[in-house]
N, C-alpha and C positions, 0 to 999 in steps of 0.2 A: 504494500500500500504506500501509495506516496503521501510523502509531510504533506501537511494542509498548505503550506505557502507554496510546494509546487504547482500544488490543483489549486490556487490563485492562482500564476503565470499560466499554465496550461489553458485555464479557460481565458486569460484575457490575449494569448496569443491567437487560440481556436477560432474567437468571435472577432477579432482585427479589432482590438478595443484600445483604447491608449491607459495606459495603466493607473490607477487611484492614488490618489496621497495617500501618508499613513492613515491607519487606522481609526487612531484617535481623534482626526478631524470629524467623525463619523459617529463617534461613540462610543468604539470597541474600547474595552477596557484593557484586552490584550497586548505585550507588547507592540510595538508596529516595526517593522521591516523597513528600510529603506522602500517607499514606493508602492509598496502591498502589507496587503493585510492580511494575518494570519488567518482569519475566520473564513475561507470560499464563501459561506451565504453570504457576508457581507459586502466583500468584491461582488460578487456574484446583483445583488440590489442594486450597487452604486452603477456596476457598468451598464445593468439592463437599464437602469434611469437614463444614463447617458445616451447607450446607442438606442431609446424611446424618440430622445428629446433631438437627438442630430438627425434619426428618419423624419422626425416633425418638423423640423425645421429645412432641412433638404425639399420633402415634398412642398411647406409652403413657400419655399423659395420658388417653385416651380408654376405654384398656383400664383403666386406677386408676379411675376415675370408675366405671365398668361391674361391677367386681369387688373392690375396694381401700377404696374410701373410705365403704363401711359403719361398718367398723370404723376406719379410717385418717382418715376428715374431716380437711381441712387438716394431713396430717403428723400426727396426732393416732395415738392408740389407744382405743379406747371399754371396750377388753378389760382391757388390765392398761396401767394410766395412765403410769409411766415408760417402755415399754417404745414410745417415740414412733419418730416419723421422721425427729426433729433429727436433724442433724448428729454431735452428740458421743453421743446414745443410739446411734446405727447403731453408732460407732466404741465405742461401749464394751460395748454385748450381743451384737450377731453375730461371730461367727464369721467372721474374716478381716479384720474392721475396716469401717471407712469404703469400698469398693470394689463396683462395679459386679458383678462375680465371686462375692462375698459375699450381696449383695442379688438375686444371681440365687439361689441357690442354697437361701437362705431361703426366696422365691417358690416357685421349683420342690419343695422338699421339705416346709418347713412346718416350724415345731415345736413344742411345749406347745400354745396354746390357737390357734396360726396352723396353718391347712390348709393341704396339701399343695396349689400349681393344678399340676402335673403331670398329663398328662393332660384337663386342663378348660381349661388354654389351651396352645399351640403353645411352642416354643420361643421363635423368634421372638417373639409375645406378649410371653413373659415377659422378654427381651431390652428389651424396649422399656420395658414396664412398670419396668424397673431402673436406667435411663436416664434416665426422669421421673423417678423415687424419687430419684436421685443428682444429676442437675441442678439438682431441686426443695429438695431439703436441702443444697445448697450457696449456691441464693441464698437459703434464707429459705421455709418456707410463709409463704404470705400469707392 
């Protein structure tokens, strides 16, 4: 049987994951490893959260590109100039602030010169699509 910190590296080589901080960023109580953590279920959590959160955001990248970045190009607005994708526009025009909940909700309803996609994409979609939007304006459009 292999040590538990190999079946960490085994699965996060198997699943192409980038590997977790220590453990105790996390909660384990266990020592921590340089880079992994002794517990596999806990790796195991933290990576399936990650590669959840990079398919969601991959696909709403896909769905922004397809329906968003007409008017949105790089976090932009083409429609009304302040009313951007940065960071501190989200948190200071929408409704709920800076949050993933907020930026769905926008999506989904629309307001002044932004359409409603209810109905023109899925939930999901728009889930995704807010995930990008929120990942994407927190590191920076590029």
């Amino acid at each position: 049987m292999l040590p538990s910190m190999w079946l960490c590296l085994v699965f996060a080589v198997t699943v192409g994951a980038a590997l977790v901080p220590p453990c105790a960023s996390i909660g384990c109580k266990r020592q921590p490893m340089p880079l992994l953590c002794r517990a596999p279920t806990a790796n195991i959590a933290v990576l399936g959260s990650a590669l959840l959160l990079a398919q969601e955001t991959a696909v709403g990248e896909q769905i922004f590109v397809a329906n968003c970045a007409a008017c949105h190009a790089q976090g932009g607005n083409a429609v009304v100039h302040d009313r951007t994708l940065e960071r501190e526009a989200i948190a200071k025009y929408l409704l709920g602030g800076f949050t993933e909940k907020a930026i769905t909700y926008q999506v989904t309803h629309g307001k002044n010169a932004m359409p409603a996609f209810e109905g023109r994409l899925s939930a999901q979609d728009i889930s995704d699509v807010a995930a990008h939007v929120l990942r994407t304006a927190e590191e920076g459009w590029h």
